[in-house]
C-alpha positions, 0 to 999 in steps of 0.5 A: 524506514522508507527504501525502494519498496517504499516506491513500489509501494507508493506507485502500486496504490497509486495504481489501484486508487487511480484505476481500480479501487475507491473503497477505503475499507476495502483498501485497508483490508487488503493493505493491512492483510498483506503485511501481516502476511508477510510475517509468514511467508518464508521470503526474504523480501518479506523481512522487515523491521516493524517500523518498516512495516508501519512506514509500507502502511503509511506509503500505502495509504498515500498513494491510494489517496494521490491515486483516488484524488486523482481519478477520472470518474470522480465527481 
């Protein structure tokens, strides 16, 4: 389900494909690794369905291509 984390979500990795990351595996690594933390963090915030959890991944994965496509010092 999309919601405004989904935002946060989109412009966080927009952010870090533009200005920081290029590396995919690097990017799913951190990316998956988050959300499974969040199965124990003991945060409301952290709270979600499992296809939420799938849709943050999904969110994810588009804003770090929008951001990667979208870098200055790519040839």
């Amino acid at each position: 389900m999309l919601n405004l984390w989904s935002l946060g979500h989109l412009l966080q990795w927009f952010i870090i494909g533009r200005f920081f990351l290029k590396s995919w595996p690097i990017f799913l690594l951190l990316s998956i690794n988050w959300e499974l933390l969040e199965l124990i963090l003991p945060y409301e915030f952290t709270i979600e369905t499992p296809i939420n959890k799938i849709t943050d991944l999904i969110v994810n994965a588009i804003g770090f291509y929008l951001g990667n496509r979208l870098r200055k010092d790519k040839k």
